[in-house]
C-alpha positions as CSV (number, residue, x, y, z in Angstrom):
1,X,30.8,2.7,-7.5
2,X,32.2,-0.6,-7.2
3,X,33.0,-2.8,-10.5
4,X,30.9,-5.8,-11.2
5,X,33.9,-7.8,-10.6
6,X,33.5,-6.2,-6.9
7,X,29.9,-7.2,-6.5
8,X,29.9,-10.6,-7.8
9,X,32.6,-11.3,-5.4
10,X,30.5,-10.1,-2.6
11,X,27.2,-11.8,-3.4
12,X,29.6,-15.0,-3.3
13,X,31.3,-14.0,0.3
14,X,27.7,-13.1,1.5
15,X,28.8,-12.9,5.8
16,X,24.4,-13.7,6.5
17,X,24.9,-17.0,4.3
18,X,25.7,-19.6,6.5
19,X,27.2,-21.6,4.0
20,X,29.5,-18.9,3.3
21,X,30.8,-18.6,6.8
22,X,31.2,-22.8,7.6
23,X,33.8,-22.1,4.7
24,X,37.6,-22.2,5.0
25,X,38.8,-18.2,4.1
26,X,40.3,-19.7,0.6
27,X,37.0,-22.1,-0.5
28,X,35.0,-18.8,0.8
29,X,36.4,-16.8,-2.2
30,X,36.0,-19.4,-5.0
31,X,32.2,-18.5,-5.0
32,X,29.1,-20.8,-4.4
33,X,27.3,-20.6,-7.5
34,X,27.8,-23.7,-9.8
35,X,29.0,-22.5,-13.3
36,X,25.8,-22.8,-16.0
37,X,26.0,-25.4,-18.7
38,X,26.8,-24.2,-22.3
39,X,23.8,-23.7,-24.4
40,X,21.7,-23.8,-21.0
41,X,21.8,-20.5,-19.8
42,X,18.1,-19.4,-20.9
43,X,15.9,-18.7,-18.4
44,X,18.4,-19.1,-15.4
45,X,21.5,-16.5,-16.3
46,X,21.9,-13.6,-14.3
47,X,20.2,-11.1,-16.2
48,X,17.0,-13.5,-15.9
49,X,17.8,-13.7,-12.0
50,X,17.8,-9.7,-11.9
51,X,14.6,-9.0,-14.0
52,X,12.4,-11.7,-11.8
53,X,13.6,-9.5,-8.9
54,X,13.2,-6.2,-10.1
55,X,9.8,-6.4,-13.0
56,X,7.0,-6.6,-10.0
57,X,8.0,-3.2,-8.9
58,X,4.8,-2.0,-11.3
59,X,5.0,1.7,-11.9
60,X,8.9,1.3,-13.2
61,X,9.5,0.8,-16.8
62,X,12.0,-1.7,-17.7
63,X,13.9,-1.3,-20.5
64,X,16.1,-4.1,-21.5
65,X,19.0,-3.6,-23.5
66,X,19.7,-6.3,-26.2
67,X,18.8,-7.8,-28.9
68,X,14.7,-8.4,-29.3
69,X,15.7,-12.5,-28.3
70,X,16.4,-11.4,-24.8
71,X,13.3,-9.9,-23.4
72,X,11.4,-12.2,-25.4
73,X,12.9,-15.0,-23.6
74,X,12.1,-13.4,-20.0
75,X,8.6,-11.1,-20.3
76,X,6.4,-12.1,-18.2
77,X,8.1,-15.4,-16.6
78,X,6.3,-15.7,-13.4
79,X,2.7,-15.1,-11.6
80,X,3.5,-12.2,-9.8
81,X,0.2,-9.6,-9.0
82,X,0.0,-6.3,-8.8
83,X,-2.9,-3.9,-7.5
84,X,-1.8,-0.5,-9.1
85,X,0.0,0.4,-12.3
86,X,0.4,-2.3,-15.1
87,X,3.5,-0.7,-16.9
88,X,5.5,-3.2,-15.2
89,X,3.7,-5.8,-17.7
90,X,4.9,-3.4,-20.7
91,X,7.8,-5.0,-22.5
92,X,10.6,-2.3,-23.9
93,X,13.7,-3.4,-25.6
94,X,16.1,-1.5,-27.5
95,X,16.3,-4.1,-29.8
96,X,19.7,-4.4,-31.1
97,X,20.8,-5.4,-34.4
98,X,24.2,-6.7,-36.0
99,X,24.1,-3.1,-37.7
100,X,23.9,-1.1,-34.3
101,X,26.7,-3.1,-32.9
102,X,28.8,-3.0,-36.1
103,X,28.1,0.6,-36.1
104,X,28.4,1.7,-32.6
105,X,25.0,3.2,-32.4
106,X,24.0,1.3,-29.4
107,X,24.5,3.4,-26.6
108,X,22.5,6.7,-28.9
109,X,19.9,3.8,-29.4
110,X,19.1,3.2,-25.6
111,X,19.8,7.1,-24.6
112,X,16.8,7.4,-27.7
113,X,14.8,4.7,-25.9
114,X,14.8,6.1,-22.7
115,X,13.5,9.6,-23.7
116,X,10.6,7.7,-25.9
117,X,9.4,5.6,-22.8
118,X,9.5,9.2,-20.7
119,X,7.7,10.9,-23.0
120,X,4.9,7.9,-24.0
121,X,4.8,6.4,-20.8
122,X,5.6,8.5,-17.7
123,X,7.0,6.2,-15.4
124,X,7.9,6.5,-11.8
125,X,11.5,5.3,-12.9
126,X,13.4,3.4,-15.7
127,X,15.5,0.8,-14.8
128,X,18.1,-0.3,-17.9
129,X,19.5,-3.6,-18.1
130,X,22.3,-4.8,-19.1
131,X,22.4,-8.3,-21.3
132,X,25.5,-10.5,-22.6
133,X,25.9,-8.7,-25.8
134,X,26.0,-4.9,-24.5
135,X,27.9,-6.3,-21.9
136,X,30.8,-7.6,-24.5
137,X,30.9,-4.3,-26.6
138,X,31.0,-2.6,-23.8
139,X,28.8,0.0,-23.6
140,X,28.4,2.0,-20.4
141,X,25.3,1.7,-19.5
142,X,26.1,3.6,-15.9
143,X,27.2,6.4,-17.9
144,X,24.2,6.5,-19.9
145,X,21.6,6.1,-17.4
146,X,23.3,9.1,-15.8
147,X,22.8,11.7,-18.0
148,X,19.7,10.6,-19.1
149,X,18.3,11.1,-15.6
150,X,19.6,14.5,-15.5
151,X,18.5,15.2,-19.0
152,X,14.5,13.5,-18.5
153,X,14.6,14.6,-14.6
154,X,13.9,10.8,-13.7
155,X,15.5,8.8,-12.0
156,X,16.9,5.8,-14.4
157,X,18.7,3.3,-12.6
158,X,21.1,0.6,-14.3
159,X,21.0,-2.9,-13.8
160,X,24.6,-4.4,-14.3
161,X,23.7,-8.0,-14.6
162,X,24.6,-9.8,-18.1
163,X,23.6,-13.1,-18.2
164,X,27.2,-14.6,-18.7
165,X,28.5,-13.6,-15.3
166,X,26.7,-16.2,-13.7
167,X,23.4,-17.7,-12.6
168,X,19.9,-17.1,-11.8
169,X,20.1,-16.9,-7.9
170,X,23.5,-14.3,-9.1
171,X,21.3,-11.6,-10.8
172,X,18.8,-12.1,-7.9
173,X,21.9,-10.6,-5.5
174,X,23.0,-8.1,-8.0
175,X,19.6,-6.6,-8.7
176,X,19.6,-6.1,-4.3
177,X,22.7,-4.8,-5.5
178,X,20.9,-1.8,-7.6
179,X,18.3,-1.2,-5.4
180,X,21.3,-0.3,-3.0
181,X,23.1,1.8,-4.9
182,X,20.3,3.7,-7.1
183,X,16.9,3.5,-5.8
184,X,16.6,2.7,-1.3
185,X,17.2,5.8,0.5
186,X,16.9,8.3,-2.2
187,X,13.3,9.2,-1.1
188,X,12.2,10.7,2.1
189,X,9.0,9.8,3.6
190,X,7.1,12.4,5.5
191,X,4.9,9.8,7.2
192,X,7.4,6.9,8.5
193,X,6.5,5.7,12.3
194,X,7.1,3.2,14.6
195,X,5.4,0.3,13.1
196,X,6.5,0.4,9.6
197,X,7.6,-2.5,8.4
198,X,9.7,-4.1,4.9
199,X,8.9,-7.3,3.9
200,X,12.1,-8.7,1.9
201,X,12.0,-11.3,-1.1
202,X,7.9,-11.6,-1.1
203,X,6.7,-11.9,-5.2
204,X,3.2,-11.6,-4.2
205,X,3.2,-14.7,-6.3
206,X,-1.1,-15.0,-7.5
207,X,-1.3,-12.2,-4.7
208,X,-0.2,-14.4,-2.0
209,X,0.6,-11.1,0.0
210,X,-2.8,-10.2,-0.2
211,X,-3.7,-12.5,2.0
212,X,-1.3,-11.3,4.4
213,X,-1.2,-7.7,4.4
214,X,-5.2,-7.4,6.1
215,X,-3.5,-8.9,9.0
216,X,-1.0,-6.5,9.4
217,X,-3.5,-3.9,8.8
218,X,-5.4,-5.4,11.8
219,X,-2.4,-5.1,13.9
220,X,-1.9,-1.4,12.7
221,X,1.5,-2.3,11.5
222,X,1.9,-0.5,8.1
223,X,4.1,-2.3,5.2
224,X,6.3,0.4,4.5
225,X,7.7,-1.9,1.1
226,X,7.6,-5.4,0.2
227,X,10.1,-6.0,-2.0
228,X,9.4,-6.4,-4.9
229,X,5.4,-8.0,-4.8
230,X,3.4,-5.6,-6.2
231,X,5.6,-2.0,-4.8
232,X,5.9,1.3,-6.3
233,X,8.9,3.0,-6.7
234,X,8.3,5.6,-4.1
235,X,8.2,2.5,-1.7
236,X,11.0,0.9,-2.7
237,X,12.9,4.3,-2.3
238,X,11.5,5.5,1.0
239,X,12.1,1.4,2.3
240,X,14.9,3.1,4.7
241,X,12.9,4.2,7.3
242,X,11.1,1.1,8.2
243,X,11.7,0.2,12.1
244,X,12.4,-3.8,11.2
245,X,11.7,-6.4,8.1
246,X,10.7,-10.0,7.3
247,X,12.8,-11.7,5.1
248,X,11.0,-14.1,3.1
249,X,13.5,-15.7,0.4
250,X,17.1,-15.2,1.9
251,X,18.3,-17.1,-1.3
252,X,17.4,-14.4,-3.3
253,X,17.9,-11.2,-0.7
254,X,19.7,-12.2,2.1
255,X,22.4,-9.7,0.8
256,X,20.0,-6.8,0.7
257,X,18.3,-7.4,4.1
258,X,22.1,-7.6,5.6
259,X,23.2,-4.3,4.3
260,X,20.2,-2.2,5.1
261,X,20.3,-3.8,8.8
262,X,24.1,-2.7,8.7
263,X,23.5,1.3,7.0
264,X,20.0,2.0,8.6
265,X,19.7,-0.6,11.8
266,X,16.7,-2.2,10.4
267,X,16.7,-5.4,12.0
268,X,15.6,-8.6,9.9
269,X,14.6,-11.5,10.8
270,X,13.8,-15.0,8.2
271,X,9.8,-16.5,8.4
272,X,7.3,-18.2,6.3
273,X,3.6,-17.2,5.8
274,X,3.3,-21.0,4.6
275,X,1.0,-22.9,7.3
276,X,-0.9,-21.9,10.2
277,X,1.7,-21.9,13.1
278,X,4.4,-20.4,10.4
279,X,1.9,-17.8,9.7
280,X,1.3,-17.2,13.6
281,X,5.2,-17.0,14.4
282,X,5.7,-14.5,11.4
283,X,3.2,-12.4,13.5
284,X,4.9,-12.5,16.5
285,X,8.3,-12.0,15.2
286,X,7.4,-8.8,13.3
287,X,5.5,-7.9,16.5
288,X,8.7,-8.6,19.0
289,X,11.1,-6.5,16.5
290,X,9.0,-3.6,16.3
291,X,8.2,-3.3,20.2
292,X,12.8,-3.4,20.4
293,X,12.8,-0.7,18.2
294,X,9.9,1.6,19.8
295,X,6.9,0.6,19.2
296,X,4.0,0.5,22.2
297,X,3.7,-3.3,24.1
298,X,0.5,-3.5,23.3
299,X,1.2,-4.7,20.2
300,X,2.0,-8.3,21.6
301,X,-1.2,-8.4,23.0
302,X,-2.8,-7.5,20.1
303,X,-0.7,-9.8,17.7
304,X,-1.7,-12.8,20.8
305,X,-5.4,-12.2,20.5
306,X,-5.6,-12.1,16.3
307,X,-3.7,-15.0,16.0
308,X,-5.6,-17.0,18.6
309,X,-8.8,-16.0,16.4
310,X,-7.3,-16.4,13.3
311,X,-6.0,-20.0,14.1
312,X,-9.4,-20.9,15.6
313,X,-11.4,-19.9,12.1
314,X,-8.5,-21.5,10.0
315,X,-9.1,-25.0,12.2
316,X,-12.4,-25.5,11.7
317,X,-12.6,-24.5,7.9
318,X,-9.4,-27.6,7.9
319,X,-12.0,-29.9,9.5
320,X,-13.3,-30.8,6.4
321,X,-10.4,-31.9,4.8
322,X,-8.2,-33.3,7.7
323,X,-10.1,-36.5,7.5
324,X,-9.2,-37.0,3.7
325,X,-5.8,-35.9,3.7
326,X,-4.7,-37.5,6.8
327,X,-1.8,-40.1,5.9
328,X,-1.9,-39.1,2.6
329,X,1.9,-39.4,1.3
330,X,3.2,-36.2,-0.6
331,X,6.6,-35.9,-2.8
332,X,7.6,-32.3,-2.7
333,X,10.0,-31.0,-5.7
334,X,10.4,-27.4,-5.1
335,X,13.2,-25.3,-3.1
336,X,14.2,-22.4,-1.4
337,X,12.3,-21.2,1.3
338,X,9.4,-23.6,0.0
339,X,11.2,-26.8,0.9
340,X,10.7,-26.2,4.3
341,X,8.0,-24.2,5.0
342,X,5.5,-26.2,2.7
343,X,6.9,-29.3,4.2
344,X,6.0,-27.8,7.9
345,X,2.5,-26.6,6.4
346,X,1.5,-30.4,4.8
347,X,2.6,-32.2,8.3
348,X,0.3,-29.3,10.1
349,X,-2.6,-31.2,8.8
350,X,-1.6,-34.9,8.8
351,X,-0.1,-35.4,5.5
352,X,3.1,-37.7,4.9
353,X,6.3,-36.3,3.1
354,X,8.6,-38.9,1.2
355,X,10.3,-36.7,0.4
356,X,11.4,-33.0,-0.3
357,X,14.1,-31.1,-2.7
358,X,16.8,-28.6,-1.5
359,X,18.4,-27.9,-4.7
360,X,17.5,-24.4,-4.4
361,X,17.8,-24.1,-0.3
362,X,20.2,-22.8,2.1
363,X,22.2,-24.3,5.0
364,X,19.7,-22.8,7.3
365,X,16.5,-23.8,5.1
366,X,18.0,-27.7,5.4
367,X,18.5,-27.5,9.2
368,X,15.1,-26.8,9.4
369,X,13.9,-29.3,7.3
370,X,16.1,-32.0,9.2
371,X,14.3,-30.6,12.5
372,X,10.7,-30.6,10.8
373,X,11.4,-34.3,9.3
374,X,13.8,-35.6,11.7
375,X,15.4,-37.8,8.6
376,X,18.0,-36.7,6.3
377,X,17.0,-39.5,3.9
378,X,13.5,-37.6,2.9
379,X,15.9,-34.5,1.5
380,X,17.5,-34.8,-2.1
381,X,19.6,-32.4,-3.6
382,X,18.6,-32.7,-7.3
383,X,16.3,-35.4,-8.7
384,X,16.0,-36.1,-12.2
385,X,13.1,-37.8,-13.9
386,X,13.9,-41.2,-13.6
387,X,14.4,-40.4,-9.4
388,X,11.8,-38.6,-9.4
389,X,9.5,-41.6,-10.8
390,X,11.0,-44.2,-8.4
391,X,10.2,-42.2,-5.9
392,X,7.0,-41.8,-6.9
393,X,6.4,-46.1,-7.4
394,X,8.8,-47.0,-4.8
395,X,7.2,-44.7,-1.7
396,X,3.6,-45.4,-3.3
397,X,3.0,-41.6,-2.9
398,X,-0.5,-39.9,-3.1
399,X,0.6,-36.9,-5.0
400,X,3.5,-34.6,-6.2
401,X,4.1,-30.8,-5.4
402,X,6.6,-29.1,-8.0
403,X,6.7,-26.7,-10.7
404,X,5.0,-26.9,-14.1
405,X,8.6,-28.6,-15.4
406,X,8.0,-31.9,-13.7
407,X,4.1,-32.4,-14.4
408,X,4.7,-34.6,-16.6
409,X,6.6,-37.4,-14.7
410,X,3.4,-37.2,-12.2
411,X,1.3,-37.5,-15.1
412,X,3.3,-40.1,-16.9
413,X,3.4,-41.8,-13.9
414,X,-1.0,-41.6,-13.2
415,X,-0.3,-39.4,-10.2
416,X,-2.2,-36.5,-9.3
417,X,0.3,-33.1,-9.1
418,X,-0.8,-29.6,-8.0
419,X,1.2,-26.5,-8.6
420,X,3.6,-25.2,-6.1
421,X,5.6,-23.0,-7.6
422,X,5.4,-18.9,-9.8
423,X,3.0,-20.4,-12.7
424,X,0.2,-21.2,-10.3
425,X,-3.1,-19.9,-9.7
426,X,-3.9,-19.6,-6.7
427,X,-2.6,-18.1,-3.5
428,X,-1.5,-20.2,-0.6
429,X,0.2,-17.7,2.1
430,X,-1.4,-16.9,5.6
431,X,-4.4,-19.0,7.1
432,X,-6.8,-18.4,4.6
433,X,-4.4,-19.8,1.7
434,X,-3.6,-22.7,4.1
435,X,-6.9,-23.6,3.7
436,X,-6.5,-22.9,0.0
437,X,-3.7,-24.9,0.0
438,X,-5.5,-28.4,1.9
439,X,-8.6,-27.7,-0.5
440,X,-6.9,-27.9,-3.9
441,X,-4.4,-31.2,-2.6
442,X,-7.8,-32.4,-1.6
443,X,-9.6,-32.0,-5.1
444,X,-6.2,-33.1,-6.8
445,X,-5.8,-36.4,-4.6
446,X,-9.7,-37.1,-5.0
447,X,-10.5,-36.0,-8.4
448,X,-12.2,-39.2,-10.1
449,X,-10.1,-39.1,-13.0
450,X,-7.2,-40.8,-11.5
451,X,-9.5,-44.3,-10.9
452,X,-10.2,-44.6,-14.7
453,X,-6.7,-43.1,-16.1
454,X,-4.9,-46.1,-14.1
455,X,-7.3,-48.6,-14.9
456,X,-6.2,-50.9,-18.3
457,X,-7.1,-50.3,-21.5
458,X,-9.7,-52.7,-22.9
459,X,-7.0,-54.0,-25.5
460,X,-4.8,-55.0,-22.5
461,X,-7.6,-56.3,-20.0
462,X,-6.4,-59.9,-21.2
463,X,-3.1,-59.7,-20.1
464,X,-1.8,-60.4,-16.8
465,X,-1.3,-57.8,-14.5
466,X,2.6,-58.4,-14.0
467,X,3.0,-58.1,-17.7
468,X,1.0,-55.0,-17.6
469,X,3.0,-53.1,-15.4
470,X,6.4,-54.3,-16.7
471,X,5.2,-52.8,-20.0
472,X,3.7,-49.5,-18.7
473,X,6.7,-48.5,-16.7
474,X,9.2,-49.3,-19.2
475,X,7.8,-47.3,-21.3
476,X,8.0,-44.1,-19.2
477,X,11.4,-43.3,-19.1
478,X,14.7,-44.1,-21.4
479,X,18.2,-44.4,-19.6
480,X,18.6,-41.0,-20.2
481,X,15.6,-39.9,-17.8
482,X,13.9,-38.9,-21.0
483,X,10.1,-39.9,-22.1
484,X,10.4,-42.8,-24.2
485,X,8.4,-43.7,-27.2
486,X,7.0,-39.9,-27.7
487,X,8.0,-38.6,-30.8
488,X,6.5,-35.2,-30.3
């Protein structure tokens, strides 16, 4: 089994990243990941990367073992869905303390943990991770996992991925990693056929895949795994024999779609369900793949005539809000596969970007953004608060699309925001979430509140209106890019 060393090396010589190969051979081996900021590893290290990758496989136990701190800090961190088994909501934790390190009773204390969950909880599998202190004393957690599994007759599968090796999208690569190595091609199906399918780097994020999945089931195409929204174990381990796979987030999987196209020819292919016409051309893709590798033709014509009726119903429910949307200027501050494929989804019905973050995207996710937007000026690497709030004034935009972390500056700034990212609440993949998707920006952009929040309070109604905004916006943001004049 390769070292860690080994893998992390890979992950950062990835041959399917394009920004890997536009590399010279030397800059190719210094890695791409930017080093983490001291004292700002929390909730972006690599163990954080691996368990956001890994937990929403539901009927797996996973055991994290550290300190209590360490799964306190990531349990339950993003929105994912699951129609089966809740274990994967469980939180175990071998809970270290400075005695068992001292000691050396930390590798009895996870073999212990391991038999409890088998015996209390029955799990399809444990997976074991490894976290920054269990990493430093060294404890072998391969070793453990090992004889445990021959001991408990289960399989127990460990995650080598301590949070100081690197950062979040790291542990995303090295938990593909794991699945490699422990868990894909361990289980034989008895059922696999000609249109099974994988779906790669899909959370099933408020059960976006939900909205999905009845489509394929239309098209008779069966998901053999998506990885890792709301899949079993036994999925996840029979994933092999699928005839060809979508690959949703390639900044998380890209190495894991690569190397089970290489080891079981299952080609791969990068989409969006994000929009209507993304939506349709996922379809089509997965269609053209399957019919390569076997499947009957008819599939084409059957993929042609459900996304013809599909796009028809998902039009006319957009009616409604076309007319209110149309022209109405968006600030996206998101990434990955999002920074392009909402951006293509908003300009489907008439909306205006001003601009959209790739701090999180790959080379291939900003070509397509430069071909969707046809200006390089709308894309910005990393915005901080104060950008962020310029951009806002200065481009007079309608509303914001981010994560929970930059509600405020929308806020602070009387700006309606909605949700794009893992806390939300509501699913926006396929047609029907398009139109999900229109109907909340509408309610946000329209929502009454925003006329009487920017209006002046009756203490400055005397002053003039020049004064009022010099005061109101200096007020917003310190040099820093902090909130100024909040205490708490």
């Amino acid at each position: 089994m390769p070292s860690l060393d080994v893998k992390i090396q890979e992950a950062f010589d990835e041959p399917a990243c394009a920004r890997n190969r536009s590399k010279e051979p030397k800059a190719r081996k210094k890695g791409c990941s930017k080093p983490l900021t001291p004292g700002a590893a929390a909730g972006g290290c690599a163990f954080d990367g691996a368990k956001v990758v890994l937990q929403p496989i539901t009927d797996v136990a996973h055991l994290i073992h550290a300190p209590l701190a360490c799964e306190g800090n990531s349990w339950d961190n993003r929105g994912a869905a699951s129609s089966g088994s809740m274990l994967w909501r469980t939180s175990f934790t071998t809970d270290l303390t400075e005695l068992d390190i001292v000691m050396g009773r930390s590798e009895r204390k996870l073999f212990k943990a391991i038999r409890e969950i088998k015996e209390g909880y029955a799990p399809a599998a444990i997976f074991v991770y490894a976290t920054c202190v269990t990493a430093m004393i060294g404890d072998d957690i391969e070793a453990v996992c090992k004889r445990a599994a021959e001991m408990f007759a289960i399989p127990v599968v460990p995650v080598n991925a301590p949070g100081f090796v690197g950062s979040k999208n790291l542990g995303n690569k090295l938990a593909g990693e794991a699945l490699l190595d422990h868990v894909i091609g361990t289980v034989e199906p008895d059922d696999a056929g000609p249109h099974d399918i994988n779906i790669l780097g899909e959370f099933n994020l408020s059960g976006e895949f939900w909205l999905v999945k009845p489509l394929l089931d239309r098209l008779g195409i069966r998901v053999r795994a998506c990885i890792p929204g709301d899949a079993s174990y036994v999925q996840v381990a029979s994933a092999h024999r699928a005839r060809a796979a979508m690959m949703v987030c390639s900044t998380a999987l890209i190495n894991l779609a690569r190397k089970m196209e290489e080891r079981w020819d299952i080609p791969f292919f990068e989409g969006s369900f994000y929009g209507i016409s993304s939506t349709s051309e996922a379809l089509r893709r997965i269609a053209e793949l399957l019919v390569k590798k076997g499947a009957d033709s008819e599939l084409l014509n059957r993929t042609e005539a459900l996304v013809a009726e599909e796009e028809e119903r998902a039009w006319k429910r957009l009616e409604v809000y076309r007319p209110r949307l149309q022209g109405k200027r968006v600030l996206l501050n998101t990434g990955g596969v999002k920074s392009w494929s909402v951006v293509h989804a908003l300009m489907e019905i008439g909306m205006e970007i001003v601009g959209t973050s790739v701090k999180k995207s790959t080379v291939d996710d900003k070509e397509r953004i430069k071909q969707i937007l046809k200006d390089e000026n709308h894309l910005y690497e990393s915005m901080a608060p104060r950008e962020l709030y310029s951009i806002l004034s200065e481009h007079k935009a309608d509303i914001m699309l981010s994560g929970g972390r930059t509600q405020f500056i929308a806020l602070k700034a009387k700006m309606p925001w909605l949700d794009i990212n893992q806390e939300r609440h509501h699913a926006y993949a396929g047609y029907d979430g398009m139109v999900q998707l229109a109907r909340q920006i509408d309610l946000a952009i329209h929502n009454p509140i925003w006329a009487q929040v920017r209006e002046p309070a009756p203490w400055e109604q005397a002053l003039p209106a020049e004064e009022r905004l010099g005061e109101g916006r200096a007020s917003v943001l310190n040099s820093n890019g902090e909130t100024a004049g909040d205490d708490c």
